[in-house]
Each structure stands twice: as structure tokens, then as C-alpha cells.
RONU-337409 format. One record per residue: residue in one letter; x negated, y negated, z of N, C-alpha, C, O, CB in turn; residue number from 1. Coordinates in Angstrom, 3 decimals, padded with zeros to 6 digits. Glycine has a CB too. Layout:
  r       nc1       nc2       nc3      cac1      cac2      cac3       cc1       cc2       cc3       oc1       oc2       oc3      cbc1      cbc2      cbc3    k
  A         X         Y         Z         X         Y         Z         X         Y         Z         X         Y         Z         X         Y         Z  NUM
...
end
This chain:
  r       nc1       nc2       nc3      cac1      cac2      cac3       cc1       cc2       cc3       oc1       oc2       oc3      cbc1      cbc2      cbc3    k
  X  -366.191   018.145   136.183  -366.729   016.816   135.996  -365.578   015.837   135.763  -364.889   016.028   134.761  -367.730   016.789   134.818    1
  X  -365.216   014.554   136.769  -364.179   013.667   136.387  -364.569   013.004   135.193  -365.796   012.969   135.099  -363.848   012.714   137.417    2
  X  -363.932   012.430   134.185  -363.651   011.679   133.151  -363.982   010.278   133.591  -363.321   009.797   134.510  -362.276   011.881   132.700    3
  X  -365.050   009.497   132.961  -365.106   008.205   133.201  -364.146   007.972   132.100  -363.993   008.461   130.981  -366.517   007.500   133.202    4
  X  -363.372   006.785   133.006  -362.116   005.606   132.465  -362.977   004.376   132.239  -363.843   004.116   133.074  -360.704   005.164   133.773    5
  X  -362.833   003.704   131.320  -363.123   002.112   131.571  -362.117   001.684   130.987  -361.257   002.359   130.421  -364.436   001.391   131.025    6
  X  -362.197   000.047   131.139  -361.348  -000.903   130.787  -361.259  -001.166   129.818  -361.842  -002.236   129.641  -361.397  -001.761   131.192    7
  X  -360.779  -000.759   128.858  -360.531  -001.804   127.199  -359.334  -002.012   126.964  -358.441  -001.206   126.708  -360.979  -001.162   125.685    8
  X  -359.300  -003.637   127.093  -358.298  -004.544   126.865  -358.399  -005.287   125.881  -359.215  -005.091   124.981  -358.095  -005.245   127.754    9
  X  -357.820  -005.966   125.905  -358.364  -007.524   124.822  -358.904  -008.237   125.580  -359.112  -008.116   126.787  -357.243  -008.603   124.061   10
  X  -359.194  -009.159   124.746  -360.730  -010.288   124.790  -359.931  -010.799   126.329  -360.495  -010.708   127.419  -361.035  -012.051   122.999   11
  X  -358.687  -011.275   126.157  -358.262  -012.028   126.695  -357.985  -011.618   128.261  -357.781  -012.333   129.242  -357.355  -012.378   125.931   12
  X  -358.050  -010.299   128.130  -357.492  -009.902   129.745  -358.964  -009.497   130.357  -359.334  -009.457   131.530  -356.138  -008.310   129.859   13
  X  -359.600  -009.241   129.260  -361.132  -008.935   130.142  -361.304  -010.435   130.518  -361.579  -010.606   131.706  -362.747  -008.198   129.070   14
  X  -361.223  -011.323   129.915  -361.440  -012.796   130.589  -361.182  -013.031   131.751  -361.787  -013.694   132.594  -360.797  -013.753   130.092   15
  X  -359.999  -012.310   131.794  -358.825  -012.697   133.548  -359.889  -012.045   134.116  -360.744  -012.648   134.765  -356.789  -011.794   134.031   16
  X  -359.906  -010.901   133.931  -361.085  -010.156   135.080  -362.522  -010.689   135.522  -362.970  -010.427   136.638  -361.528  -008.785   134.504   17
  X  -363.207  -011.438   134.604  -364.532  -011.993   134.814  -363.693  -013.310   135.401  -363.491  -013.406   136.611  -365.709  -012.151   133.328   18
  X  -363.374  -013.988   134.770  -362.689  -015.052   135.809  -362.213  -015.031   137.104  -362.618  -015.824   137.954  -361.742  -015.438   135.397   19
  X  -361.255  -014.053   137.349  -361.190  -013.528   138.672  -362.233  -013.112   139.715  -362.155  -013.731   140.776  -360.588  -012.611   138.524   20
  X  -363.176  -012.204   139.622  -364.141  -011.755   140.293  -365.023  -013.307   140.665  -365.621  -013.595   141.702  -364.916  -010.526   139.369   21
  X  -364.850  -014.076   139.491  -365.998  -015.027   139.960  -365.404  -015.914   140.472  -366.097  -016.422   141.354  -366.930  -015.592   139.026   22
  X  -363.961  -016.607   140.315  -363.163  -017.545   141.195  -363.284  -016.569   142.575  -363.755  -017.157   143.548  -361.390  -017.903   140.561   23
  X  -362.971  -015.366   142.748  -362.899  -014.871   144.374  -364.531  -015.067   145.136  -364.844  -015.416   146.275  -362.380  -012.906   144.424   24
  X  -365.327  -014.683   143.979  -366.939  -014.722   144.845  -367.006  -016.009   145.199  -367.666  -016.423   146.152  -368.461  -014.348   143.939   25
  X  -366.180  -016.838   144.287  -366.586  -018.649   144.923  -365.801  -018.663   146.209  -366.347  -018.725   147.310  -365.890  -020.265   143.757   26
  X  -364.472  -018.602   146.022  -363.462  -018.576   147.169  -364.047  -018.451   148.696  -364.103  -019.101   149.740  -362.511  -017.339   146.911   27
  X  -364.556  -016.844   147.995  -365.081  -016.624   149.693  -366.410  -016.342   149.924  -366.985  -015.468   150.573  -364.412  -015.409   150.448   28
  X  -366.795  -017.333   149.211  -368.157  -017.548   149.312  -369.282  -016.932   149.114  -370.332  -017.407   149.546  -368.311  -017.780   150.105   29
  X  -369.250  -016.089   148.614  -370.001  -014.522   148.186  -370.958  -014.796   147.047  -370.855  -015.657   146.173  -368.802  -013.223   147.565   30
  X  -371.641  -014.150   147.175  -372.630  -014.424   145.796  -372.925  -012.638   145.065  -373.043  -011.644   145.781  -374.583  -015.362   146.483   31
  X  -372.982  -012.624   143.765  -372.883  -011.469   143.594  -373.670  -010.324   144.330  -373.331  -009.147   144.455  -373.012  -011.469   142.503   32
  X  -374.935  -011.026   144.840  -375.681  -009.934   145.320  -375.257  -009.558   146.619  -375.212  -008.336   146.761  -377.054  -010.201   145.325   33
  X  -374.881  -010.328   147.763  -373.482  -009.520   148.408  -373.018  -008.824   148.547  -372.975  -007.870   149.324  -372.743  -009.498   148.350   34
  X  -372.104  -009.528   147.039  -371.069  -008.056   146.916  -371.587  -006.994   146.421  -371.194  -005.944   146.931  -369.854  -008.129   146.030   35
  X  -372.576  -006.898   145.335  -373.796  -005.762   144.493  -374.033  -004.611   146.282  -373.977  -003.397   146.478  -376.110  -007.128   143.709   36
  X  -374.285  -005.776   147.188  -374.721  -004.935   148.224  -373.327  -004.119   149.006  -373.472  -003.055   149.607  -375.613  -005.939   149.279   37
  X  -372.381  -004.618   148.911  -371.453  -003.850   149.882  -370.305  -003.172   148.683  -369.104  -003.029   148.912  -370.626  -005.078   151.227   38
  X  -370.881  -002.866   147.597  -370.516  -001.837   146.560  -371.755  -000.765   146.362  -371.764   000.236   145.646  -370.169  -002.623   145.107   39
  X  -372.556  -001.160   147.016  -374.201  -000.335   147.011  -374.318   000.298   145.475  -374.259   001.495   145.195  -374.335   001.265   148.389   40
  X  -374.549  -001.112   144.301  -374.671  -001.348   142.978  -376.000  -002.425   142.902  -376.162  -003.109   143.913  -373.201  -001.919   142.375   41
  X  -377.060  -002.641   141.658  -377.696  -003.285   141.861  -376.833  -004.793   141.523  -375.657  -004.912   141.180  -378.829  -002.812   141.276   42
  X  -377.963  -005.971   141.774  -376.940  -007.099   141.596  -376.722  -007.277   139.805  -375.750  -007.833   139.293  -377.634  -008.688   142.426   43
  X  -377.719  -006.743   139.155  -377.798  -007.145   137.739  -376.589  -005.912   137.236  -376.120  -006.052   136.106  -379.631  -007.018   136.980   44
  X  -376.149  -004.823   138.021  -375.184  -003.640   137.325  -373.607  -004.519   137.635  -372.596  -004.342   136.955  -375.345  -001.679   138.342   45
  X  -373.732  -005.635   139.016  -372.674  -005.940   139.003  -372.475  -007.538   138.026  -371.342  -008.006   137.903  -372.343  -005.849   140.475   46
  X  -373.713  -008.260   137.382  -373.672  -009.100   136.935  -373.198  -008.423   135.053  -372.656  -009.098   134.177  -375.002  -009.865   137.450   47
  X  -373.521  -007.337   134.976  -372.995  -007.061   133.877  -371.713  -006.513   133.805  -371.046  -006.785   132.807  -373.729  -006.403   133.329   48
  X  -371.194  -005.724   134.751  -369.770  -005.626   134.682  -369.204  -007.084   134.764  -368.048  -007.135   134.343  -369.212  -004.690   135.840   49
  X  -369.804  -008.517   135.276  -368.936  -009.156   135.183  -368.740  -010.094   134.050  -367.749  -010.745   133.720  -368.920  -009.574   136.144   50
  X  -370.005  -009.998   133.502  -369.624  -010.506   132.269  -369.379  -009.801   131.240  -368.970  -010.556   130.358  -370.351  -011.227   131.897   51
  X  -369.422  -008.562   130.834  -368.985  -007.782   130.194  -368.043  -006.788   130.625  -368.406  -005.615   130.531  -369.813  -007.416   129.774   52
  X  -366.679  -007.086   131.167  -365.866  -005.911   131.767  -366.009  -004.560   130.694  -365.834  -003.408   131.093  -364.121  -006.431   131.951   53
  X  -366.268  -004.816   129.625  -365.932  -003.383   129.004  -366.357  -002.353   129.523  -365.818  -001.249   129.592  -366.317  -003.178   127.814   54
  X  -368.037  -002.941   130.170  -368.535  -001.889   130.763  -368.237  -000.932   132.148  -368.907   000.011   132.568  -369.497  -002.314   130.811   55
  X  -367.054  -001.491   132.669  -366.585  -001.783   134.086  -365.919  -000.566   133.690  -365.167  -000.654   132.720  -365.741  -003.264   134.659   56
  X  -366.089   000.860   134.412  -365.076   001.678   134.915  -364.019   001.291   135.587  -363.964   000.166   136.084  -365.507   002.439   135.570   57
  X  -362.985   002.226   135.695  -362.023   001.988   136.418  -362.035   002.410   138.041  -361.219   002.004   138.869  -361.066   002.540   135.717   58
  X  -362.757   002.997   138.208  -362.895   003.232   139.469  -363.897   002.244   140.433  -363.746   002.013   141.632  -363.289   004.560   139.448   59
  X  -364.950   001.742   139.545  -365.522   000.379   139.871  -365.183  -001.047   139.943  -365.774  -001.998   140.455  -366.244   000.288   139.272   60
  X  -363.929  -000.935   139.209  -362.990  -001.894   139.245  -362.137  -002.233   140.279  -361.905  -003.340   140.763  -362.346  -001.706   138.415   61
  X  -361.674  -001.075   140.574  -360.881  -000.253   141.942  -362.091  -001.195   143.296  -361.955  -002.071   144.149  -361.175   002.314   141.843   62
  X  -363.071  -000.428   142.825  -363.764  -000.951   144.392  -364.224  -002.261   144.353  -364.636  -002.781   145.390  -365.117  -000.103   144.914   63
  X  -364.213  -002.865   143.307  -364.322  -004.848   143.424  -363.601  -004.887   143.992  -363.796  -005.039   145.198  -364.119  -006.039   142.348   64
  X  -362.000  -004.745   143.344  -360.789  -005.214   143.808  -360.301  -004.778   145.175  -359.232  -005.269   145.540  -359.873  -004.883   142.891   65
  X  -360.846  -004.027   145.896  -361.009  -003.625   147.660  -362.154  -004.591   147.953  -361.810  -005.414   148.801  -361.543  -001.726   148.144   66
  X  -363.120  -004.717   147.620  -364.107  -005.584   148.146  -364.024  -006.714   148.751  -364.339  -007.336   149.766  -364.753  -005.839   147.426   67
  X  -363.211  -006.782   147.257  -362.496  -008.668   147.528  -361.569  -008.819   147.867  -361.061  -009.893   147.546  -362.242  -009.663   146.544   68
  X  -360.783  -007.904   148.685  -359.631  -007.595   149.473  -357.906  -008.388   148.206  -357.029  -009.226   148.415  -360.046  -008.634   151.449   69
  X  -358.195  -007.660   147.254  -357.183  -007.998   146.313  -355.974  -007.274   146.653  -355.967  -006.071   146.911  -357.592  -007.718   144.929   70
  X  -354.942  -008.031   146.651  -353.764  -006.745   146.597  -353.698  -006.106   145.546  -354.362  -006.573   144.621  -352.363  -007.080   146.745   71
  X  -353.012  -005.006   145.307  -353.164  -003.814   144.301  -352.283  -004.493   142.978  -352.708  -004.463   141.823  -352.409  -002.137   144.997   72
  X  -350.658  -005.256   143.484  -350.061  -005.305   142.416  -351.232  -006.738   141.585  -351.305  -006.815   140.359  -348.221  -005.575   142.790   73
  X  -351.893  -007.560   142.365  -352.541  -008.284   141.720  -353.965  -008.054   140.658  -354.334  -008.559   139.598  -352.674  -008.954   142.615   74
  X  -354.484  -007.038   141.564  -355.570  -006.455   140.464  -354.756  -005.499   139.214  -355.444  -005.070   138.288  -356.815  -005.328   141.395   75
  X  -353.559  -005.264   139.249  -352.730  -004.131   137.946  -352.532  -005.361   137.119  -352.786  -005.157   135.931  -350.887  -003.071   138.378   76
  X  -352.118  -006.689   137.427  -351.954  -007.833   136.669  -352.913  -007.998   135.364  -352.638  -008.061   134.166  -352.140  -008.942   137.599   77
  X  -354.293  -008.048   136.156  -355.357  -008.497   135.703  -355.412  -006.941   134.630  -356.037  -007.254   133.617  -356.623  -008.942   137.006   78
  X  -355.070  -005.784   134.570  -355.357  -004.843   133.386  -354.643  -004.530   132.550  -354.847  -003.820   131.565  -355.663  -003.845   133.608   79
  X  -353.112  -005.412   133.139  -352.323  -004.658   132.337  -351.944  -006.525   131.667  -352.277  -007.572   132.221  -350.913  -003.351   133.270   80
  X  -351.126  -006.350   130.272  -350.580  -007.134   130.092  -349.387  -007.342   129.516  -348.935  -008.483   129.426  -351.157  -007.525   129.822   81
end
């Protein structure tokens, strides 16, 4: 059985992350249910990872940040500080 990872950061870097996801859904025009759909997540599982990253695995994190075609060193930004 793999080990679920999640994100626990501070207040402040989980911010970057909900900020991020939702500046990119504006960017490119996306609305969460969209993206909920081409992560095949409901839209309310991805509305709570985004306002609550804590809840956000790392491997679900992983696949936002492909979704939204992030580069890698830019999504490590957003976890690490």
C-alpha cells in the first residue's frame, strides 16, 4: 500500500498554492469543474483541495500542476520555501 503524502506547509505557502491554481484557472480560462473533469475528481473534491490545500495530496498536487501545464521547478516553488 503507497503512503499518502500531503502538503503541510504554513499558512502562507498553502496561500501561494490556492492562489496559484485559481490565478491559472482564470488565466486560461478554466473553471474548476473542467479541470475536476480532466483530473476525473468531483468539482466540490477539487474546490476543497483548493481552498484548503492541507487536504491536497501530493500526488494530486502533482496532477493540478500537469493539468495546468506548470513547469516542475515552478510548482517545487509553490511547496517549498
Amino acid at each position: 500500500m503507497r503512503k499518502k503524502i500531503y502538503i503541510t506547509r504554513t499558512s502562507r505557502s498553502l496561500n501561494k498554492i490556492s492562489d496559484y491554481i485559481r490565478g491559472e484557472l482564470k488565466r486560461q480560462d478554466l473553471t474548476q469543474e473542467q479541470l475536476a473533469d480532466r483530473l476525473g475528481v468531483k468539482q466540490q473534491t477539487l474546490s476543497k483541495w483548493i481552498n484548503n490545500p492541507k487536504t491536497l495530496k501530493l500526488e494530486n498536487f502533482i496532477d493540478i500542476m500537469q493539468e495546468l501545464h506548470t513547469e516542475k521547478e515552478e510548482a517545487a516553488e509553490l511547496i517549498c520555501e
